[in-house]
N, C-alpha and C positions, 0 to 999 in steps of 0.2 A: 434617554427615554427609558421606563420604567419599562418593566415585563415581569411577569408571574413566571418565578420558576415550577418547572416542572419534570416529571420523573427523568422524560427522553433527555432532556439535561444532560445526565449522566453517560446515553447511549450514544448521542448525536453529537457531544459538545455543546457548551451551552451557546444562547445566540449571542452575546457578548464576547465570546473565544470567535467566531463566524465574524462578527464586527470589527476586529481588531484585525482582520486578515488584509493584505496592501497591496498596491503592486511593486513592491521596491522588489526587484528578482535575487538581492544578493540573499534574503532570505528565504528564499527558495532553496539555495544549495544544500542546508542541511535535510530537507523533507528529501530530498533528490539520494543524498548518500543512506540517508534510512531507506527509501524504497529499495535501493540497489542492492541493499545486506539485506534485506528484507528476501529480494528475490533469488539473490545464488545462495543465503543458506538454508532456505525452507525446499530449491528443487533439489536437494544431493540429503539423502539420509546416513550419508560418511565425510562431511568437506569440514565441520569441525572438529571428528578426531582425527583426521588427515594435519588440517592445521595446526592442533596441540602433540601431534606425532613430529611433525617439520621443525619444533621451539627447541628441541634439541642436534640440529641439523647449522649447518656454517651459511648456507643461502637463505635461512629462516626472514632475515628483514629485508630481503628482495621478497619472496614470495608473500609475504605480507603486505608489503607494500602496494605490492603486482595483485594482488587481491581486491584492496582499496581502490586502486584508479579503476578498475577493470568493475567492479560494483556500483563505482561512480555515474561510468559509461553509460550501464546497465540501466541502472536507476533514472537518467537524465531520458532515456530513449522510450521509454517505459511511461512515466511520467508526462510528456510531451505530447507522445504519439497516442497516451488516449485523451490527456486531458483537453489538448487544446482546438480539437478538434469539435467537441464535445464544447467547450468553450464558444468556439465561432458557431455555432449553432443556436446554443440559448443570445447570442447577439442579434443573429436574423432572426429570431423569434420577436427579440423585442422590438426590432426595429421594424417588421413589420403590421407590429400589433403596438407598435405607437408606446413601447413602455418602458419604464425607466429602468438603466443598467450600471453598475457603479462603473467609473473609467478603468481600465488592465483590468479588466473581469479576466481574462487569459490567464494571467499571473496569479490573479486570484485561487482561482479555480485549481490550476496546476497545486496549489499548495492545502487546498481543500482534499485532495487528492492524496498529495503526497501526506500528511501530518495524519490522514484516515488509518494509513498503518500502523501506525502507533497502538493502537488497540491489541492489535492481533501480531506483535513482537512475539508472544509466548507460544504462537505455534513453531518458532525458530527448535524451539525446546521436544514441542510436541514432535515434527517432523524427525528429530536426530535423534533421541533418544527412544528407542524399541520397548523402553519400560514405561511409558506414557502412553499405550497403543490400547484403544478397547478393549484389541483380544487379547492380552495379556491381565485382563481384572480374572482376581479367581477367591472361590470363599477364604483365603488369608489373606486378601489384598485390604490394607488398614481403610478406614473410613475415609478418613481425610485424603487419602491416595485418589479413592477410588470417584469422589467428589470433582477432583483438580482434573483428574482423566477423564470425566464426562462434561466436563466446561470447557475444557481442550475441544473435542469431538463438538459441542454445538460451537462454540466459536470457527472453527474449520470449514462448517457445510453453512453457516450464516455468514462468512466474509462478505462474499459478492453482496448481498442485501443489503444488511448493515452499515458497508462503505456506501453504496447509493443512497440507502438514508441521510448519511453526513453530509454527502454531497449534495443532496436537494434540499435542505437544511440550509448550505450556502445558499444555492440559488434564492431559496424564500429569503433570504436578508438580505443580498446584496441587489434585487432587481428588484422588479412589480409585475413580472410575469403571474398572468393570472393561473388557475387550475390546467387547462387545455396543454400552457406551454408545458407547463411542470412536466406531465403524462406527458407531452409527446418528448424532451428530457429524459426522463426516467425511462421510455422505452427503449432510445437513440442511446441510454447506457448501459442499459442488461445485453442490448444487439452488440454495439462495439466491443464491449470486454469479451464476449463469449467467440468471433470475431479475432482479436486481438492475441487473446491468448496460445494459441498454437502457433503463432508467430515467435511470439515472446520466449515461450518454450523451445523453439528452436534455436531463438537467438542466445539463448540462456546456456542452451546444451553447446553452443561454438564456445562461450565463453570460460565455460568450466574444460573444455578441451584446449584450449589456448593456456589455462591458468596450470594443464598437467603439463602442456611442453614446455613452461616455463619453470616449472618446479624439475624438471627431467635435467636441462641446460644450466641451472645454478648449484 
């Protein structure tokens, strides 16, 4: 079926990237491992020169390793425990308003979710590096710096928004929930993630204290 492209396209994904989305869950794993590097290296603003400090150390491919699975972890618990909850909710929505829902909408969703980071990789950069920081622009900071560091900074404080647009993006392709379910959707995910997150953040902070006792013992 045809569709008029348009600008959000670019912001949202287009709805043909939203249509190709399945439920086969083996691909979910890679949205799942992006989440997880997503979340331990944007909360520590020292864990990749830590890492590229340990590439000359004897335990360097265990702690790398021990990084990977433990990200993995991260990412899979993160990914689940918002999206599919969030999930079985736009299901009772349809099913009580009679309307159509594609089949593993869960799975769907989840990966709706997880592939939204993608975008916002480049705060990995923004976070670790202290020469990427607002307060660091000064009248020598070159043009083109100073550009990259202010797209940094609105990409930052629009994540939450932006991924919920992706996400209800999905939802308009993959259901027939009409306006109502949407909004009450879109409410039920600005509440959960703000919710979720001091969760997360504390799970996150176990995680990177487990990943120092094991760099401590190798």
């Amino acid at each position: 079926m045809e569709y008029s492209r348009t600008e959000w396209d670019l912001l949202l994904w287009p709805r043909t990237w939203h249509n190709r989305l399945n439920s086969v869950a083996s691909t979910l794993i890679p949205g799942i491992i992006i989440v997880g590097l997503f979340d331990m290296l944007t909360s520590s603003d020292t864990i990749i020169t830590e890492l590229l400090s340990a590439s000359r150390e004897s335990g360097f491919i265990v702690k790398i390793l021990a990084f990977i699975i433990v990200s993995a972890v991260i990412g899979f618990i993160d990914v689940f425990c918002f999206a599919w909850p969030i999930a079985d909710l736009c299901r009772y929505i349809a099913k009580r308003s009679e309307k159509f829902i594609t089949p593993g909408f869960n799975i769907i969703f989840m990966k709706s979710y997880a592939f939204s980071h993608i975008y916002f990789l480049p705060l990995i950069i923004y976070m670790n590096y202290a020469a990427f920081r607002l307060e660091n622009i000064g009248p020598e900071t070159p043009f083109i710096s100073k550009l990259l560091i202010i797209l940094l900074v609105i990409m930052a404080f629009t994540q939450q928004f932006w991924q919920l647009g992706i996400m209800l993006r999905t939802i308009s392709v993959k259901t027939k929930l009409e306006l109502p379910g949407k909004l009450i959707a879109a409410a039920a995910m600005l509440f959960w993630s703000n919710i979720t997150v001091y969760a997360f953040y504390y799970l996150i902070g176990i995680a990177h204290k487990l990943l120092d006792t094991i760099g401590k013992t190798v």
